[in-house]
ZAMARGU-4260 file (C-alpha; in steps of 0.2 Angstrom, whole numbers, plus 5000, padded with zeros to 4 digits):
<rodrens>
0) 4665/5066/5032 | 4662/5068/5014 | 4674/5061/5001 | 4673/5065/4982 | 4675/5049/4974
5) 4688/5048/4958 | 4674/5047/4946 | 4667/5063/4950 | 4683/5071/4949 | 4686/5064/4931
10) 4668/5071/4926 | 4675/5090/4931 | 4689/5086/4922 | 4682/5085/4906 | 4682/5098/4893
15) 4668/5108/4894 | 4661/5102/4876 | 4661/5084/4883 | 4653/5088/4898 | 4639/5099/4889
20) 4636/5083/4881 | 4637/5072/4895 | 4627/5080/4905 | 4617/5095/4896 | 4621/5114/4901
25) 4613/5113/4916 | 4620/5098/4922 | 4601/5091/4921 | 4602/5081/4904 | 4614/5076/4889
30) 4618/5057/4885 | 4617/5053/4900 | 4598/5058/4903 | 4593/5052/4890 | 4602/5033/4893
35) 4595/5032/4911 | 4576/5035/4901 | 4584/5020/4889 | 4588/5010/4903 | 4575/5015/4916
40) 4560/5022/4909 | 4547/5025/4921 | 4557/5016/4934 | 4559/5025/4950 | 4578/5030/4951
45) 4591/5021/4960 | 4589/5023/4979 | 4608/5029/4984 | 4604/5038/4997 | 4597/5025/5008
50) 4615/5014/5009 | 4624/5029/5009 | 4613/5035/5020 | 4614/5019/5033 | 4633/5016/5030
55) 4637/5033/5038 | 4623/5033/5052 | 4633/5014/5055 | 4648/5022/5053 | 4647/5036/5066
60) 4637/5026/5077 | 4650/5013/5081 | 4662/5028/5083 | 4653/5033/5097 | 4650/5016/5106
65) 4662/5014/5122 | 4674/5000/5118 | 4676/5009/5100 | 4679/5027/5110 | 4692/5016/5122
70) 4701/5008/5108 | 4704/5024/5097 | 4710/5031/5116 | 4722/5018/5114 | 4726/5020/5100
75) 4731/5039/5102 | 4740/5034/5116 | 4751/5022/5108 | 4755/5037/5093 | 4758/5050/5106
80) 4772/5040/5114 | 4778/5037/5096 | 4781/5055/5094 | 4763/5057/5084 | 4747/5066/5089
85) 4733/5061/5079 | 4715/5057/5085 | 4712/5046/5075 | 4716/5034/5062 | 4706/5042/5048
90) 4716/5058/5054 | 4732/5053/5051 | 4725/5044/5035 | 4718/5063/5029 | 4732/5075/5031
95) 4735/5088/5019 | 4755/5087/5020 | 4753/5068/5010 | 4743/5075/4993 | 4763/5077/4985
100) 4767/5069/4970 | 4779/5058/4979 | 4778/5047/4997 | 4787/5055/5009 | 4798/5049/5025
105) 4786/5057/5038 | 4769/5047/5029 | 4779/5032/5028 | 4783/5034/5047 | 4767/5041/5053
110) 4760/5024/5044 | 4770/5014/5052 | 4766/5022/5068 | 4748/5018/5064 | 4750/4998/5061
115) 4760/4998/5075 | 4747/5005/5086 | 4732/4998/5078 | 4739/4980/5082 | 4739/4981/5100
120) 4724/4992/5101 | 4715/4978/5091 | 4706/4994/5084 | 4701/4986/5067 | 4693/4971/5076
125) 4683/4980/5091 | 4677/4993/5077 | 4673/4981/5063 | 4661/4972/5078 | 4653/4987/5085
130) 4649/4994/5067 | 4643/4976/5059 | 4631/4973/5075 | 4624/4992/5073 | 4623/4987/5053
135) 4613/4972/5057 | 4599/4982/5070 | 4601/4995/5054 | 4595/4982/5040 | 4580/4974/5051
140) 4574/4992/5054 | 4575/4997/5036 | 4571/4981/5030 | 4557/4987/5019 | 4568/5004/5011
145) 4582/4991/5010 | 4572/4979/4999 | 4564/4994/4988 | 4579/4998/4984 | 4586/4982/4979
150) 4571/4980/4969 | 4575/4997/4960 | 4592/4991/4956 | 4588/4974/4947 | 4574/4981/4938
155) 4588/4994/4933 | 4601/4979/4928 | 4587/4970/4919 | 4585/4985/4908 | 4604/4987/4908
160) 4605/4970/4901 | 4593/4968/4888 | 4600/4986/4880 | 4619/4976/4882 | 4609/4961/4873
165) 4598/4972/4858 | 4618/4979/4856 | 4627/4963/4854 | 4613/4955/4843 | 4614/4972/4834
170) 4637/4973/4833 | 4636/4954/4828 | 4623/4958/4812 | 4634/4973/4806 | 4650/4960/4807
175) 4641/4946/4798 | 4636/4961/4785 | 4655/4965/4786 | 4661/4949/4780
</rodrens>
């Protein structure tokens, strides 16, 4: 499943003017290139992919794992003889009829329905284990593209930093010359 987070959807929201800026008319440059050369130099991009990449593969493994597989049939169970056939949780979670403007009776009961069955079904629990013991096998075998890209990130942050010192050294001049 892929979401599109809020950020990204205030970026296509912006005025095509601010956006040319932002990003360049091919999406490729603007500000925002040219800060990430500030802040980054010749340091190797931050590595995204590779916790994205690990969260999902833990994600969808756990689905799959038997006492996850029986817990979500449990939990379906339990909806079904509420009156409500979902899945799963991230199904009843995702329907189209709840992107209105205002809550409505039928999501407030089909999430009731849902914290009523999870309980029970001890979904959360049983799915937070089988996904933090696949995360932890995940992290030993990628220990080395783990550490990369954490080394990226606080080389990244350092940069980040001393721009956000040069700047406050640089605003606390120009109010001093104020004064």
């Amino acid at each position: 499943m892929v979401r599109r987070s809020p950020a990204s959807d205030a970026r296509e929201a912006l005025p095509a003017e601010v956006q040319r800026a932002a990003y360049g008319p091919s999406g490729k440059g603007g500000c925002l290139k040219a800060a990430d050369h500030q802040l980054g130099g010749d340091t190797a991009p931050l590595d995204f992919h590779a916790f994205n990449q690990l969260t999902g593969t833990a994600l969808e493994t756990s689905r799959r794992t038997p006492e996850v597989r029986h817990a979500l049939h449990r939990w379906h169970t339990c909806m079904a003889k509420i009156g409500f056939d979902y899945p799963a949780p991230y199904a009843a979670a995702d329907n189209e009829r709840w992107e209105t403007a205002e809550i409505t009776p039928a999501e407030l009961a089909t999430a009731r329905a849902d914290v009523t069955c999870q309980k029970p079904t001890r979904l959360v629990k049983v799915w937070a284990a089988a996904e933090t013991r696949i995360q932890h096998r995940l992290i030993q075998q990628n220990t080395d593209r783990l550490r990369e890209a954490k080394a990226r990130k606080d080389r990244w942050l350092a940069a980040a930093r001393r721009v956000l010192r040069r700047e406050g050294r640089t605003n606390h001049q120009h109010h001093l010359s104020d004064q």
